[in-house]
C-alpha positions as a LaTeX table, in Angstrom:
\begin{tabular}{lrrr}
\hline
Residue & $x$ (\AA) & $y$ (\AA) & $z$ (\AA) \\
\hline
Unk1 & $-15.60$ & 120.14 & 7.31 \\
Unk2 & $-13.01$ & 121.20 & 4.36 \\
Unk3 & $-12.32$ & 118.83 & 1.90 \\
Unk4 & $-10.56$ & 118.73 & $-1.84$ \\
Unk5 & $-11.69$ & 116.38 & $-4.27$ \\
Unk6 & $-10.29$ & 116.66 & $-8.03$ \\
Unk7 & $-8.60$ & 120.08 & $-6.84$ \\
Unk8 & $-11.85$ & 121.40 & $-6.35$ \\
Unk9 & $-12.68$ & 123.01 & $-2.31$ \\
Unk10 & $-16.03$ & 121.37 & $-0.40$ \\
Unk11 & $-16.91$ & 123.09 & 2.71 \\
Unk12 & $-19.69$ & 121.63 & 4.92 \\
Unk13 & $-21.68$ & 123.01 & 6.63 \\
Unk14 & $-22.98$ & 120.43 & 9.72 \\
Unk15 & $-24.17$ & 122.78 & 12.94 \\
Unk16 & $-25.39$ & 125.83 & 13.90 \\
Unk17 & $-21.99$ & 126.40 & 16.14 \\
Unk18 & $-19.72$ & 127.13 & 13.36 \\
Unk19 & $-17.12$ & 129.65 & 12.33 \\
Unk20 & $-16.64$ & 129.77 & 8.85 \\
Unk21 & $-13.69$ & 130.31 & 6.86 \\
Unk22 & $-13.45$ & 132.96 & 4.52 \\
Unk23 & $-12.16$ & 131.42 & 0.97 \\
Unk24 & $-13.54$ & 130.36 & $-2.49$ \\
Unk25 & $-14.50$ & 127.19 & $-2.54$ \\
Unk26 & $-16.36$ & 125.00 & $-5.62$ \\
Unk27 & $-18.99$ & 123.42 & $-3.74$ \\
Unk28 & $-20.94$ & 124.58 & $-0.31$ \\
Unk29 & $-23.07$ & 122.03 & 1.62 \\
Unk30 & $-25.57$ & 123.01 & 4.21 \\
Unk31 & $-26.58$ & 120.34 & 6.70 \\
Unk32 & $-28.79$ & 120.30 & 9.78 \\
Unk33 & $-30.51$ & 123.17 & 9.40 \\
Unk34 & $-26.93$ & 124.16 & 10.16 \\
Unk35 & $-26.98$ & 128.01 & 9.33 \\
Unk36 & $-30.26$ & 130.72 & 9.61 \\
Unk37 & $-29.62$ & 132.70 & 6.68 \\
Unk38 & $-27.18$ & 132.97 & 3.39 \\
Unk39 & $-26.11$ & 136.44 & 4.59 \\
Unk40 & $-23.89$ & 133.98 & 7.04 \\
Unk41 & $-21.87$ & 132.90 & 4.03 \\
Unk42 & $-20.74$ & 136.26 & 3.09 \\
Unk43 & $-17.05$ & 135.69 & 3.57 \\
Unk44 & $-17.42$ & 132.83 & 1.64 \\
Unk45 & $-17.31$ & 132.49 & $-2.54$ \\
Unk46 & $-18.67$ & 129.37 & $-4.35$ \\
Unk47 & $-19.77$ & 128.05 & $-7.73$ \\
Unk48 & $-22.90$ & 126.53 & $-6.15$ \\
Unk49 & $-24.60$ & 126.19 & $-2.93$ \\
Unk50 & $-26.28$ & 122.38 & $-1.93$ \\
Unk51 & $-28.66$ & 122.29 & 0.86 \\
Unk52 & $-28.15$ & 118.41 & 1.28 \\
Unk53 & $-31.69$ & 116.23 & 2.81 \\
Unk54 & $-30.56$ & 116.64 & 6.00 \\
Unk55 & $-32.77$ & 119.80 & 5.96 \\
Unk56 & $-36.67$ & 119.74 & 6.28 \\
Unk57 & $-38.34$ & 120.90 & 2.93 \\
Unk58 & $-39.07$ & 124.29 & 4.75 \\
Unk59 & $-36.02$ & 124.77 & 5.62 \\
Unk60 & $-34.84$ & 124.16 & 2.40 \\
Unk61 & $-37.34$ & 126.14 & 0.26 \\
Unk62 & $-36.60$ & 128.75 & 2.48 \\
Unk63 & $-33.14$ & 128.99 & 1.53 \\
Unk64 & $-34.10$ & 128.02 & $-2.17$ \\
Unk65 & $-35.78$ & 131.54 & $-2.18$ \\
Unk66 & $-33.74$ & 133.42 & $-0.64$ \\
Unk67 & $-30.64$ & 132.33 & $-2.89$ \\
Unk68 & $-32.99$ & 133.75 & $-5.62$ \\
Unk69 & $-33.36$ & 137.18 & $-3.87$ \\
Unk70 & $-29.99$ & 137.44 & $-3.41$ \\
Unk71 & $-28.38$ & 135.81 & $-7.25$ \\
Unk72 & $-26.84$ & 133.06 & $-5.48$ \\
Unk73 & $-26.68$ & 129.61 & $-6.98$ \\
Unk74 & $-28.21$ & 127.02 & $-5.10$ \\
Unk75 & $-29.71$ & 123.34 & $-5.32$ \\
Unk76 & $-31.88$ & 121.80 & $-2.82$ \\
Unk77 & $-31.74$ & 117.84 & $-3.00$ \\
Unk78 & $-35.04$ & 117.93 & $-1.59$ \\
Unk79 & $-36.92$ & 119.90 & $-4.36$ \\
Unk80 & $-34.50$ & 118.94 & $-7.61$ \\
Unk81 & $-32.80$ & 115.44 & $-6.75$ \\
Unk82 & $-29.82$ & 114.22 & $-6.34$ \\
Unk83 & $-26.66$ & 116.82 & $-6.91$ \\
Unk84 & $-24.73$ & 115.59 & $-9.51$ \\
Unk85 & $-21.41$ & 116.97 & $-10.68$ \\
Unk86 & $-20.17$ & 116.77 & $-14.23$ \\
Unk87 & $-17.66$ & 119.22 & $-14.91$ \\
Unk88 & $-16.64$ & 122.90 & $-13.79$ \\
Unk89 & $-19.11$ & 124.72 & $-15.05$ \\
Unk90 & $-22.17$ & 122.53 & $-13.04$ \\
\hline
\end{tabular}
């Protein structure tokens, strides 16, 4: 799913059966357990990567750390809440 809300691009992420579109987008959701590592997004740019609580907290501490080894910016509802955005620099 590819939406646009206040100019800004949201790609979702819902199933494992996906081919993703290469393009900069502001916000990336990950759903379902949907993809098996971040190394899948490579084509993709993004301010900030939400694993939504769709995910088991494995899953998503799992992708929590390895965002970390590889610098990317990521927030797991499960471990840190609710995502909320407030402006363009999140």
């Amino acid at each position: 799913r590819i939406w646009y809300w206040n100019g800004m691009g949201i790609l979702q992420i819902t199933e494992r059966r996906h081919r993703l579109p290469r393009g900069e987008f502001g916000l990336v959701i990950i759903s379902n357990k949907s993809i098996a590592s971040l190394k899948e997004l490579s084509g993709v740019k993004c301010q900030k990567i939400i694993v939504d609580s769709s995910n088991s907290l494995y899953f998503a501490g799992r992708i929590r750390n390895e965002a970390k080894q590889l610098g990317l910016p990521v927030w797991s509802v499960l471990h840190d809440g609710a995502f909320e955005y407030k402006d363009a620099s999140y």
